[in-house]
C-alpha positions in Angstrom: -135.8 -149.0 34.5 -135.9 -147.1 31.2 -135.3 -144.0 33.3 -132.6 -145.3 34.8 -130.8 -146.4 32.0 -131.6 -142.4 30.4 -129.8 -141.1 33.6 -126.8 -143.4 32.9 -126.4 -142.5 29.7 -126.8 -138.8 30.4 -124.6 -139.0 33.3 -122.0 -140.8 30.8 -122.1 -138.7 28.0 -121.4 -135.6 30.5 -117.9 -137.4 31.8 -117.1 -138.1 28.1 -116.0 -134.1 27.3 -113.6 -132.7 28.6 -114.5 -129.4 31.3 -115.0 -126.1 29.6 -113.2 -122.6 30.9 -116.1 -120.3 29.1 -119.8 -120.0 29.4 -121.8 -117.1 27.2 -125.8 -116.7 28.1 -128.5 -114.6 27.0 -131.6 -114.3 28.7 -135.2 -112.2 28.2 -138.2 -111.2 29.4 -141.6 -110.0 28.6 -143.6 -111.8 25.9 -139.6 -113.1 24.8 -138.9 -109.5 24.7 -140.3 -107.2 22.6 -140.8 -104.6 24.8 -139.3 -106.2 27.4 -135.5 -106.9 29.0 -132.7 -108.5 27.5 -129.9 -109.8 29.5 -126.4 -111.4 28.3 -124.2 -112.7 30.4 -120.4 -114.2 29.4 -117.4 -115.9 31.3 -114.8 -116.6 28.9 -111.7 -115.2 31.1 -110.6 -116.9 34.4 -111.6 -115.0 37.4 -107.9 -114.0 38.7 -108.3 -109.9 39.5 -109.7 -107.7 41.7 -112.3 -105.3 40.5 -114.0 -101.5 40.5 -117.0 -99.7 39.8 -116.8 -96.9 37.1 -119.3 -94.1 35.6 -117.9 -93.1 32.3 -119.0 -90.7 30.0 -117.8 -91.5 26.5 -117.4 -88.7 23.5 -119.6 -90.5 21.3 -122.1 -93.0 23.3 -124.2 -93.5 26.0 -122.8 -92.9 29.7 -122.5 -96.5 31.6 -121.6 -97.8 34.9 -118.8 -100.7 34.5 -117.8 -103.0 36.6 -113.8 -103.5 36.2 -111.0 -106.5 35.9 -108.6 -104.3 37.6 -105.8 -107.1 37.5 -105.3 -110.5 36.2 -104.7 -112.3 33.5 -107.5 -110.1 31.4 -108.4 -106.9 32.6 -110.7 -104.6 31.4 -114.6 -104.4 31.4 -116.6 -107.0 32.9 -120.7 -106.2 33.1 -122.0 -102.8 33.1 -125.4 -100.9 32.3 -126.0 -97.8 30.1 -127.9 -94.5 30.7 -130.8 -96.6 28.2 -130.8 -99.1 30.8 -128.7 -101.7 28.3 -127.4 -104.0 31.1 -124.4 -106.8 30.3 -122.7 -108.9 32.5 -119.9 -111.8 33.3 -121.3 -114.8 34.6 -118.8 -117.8 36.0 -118.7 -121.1 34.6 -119.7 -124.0 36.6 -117.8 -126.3 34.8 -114.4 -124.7 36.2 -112.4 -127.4 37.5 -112.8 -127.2 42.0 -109.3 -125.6 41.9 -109.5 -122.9 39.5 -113.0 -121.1 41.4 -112.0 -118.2 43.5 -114.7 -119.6 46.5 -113.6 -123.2 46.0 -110.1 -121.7 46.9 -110.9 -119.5 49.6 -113.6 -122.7 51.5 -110.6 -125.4 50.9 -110.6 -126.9 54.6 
């Protein structure tokens, strides 16, 4: 019974905010990473563009391969890894409202 209740009140509290339109995570690896990887991952931009791969070369920097918001509301850089093997990417947000996720869209019967 106790559980139950728990699971209520979980469930509750979750209905009581209202749904977000960003998600930022970090992740890691190897003895919590030391010598290990590091991974970040962020979605704070709604998912309206089409994209491309690019291999720059800056002046000053490490070469990287990007991956592009060609479009949309916010173009520019999404994820990308550097010639050190420093990766980053975008990751979506769950809590996107049905209407506003590009697969949602595209499955709508």
């Amino acid at each position: 019974m106790r559980h139950s209740w728990l699971a209520v009140a979980g469930i509750t509290g979750l209905l009581a905010f209202p749904p977000v339109d960003a998600c930022t995570l970090w992740g890691a690896a190897g003895t919590a990473s030391m010598e290990g990887s590091l991974l970040a991952k962020n979605r704070d931009w709604k998912p309206d563009h089409a994209q491309s791969l690019r291999l720059l070369h800056p002046e000053h920097g490490y070469a990287y391969l990007g991956l592009y918001a060609d479009n949309g509301s916010e173009p520019g850089i999404k994820a990308g890894v550097n010639q050190k093997g420093l990766a980053v990417v975008a990751t979506e947000a769950s809590s996107l409202p049905r209407a506003l996720r590009p697969i949602a869209r595209a499955m709508a019967f």
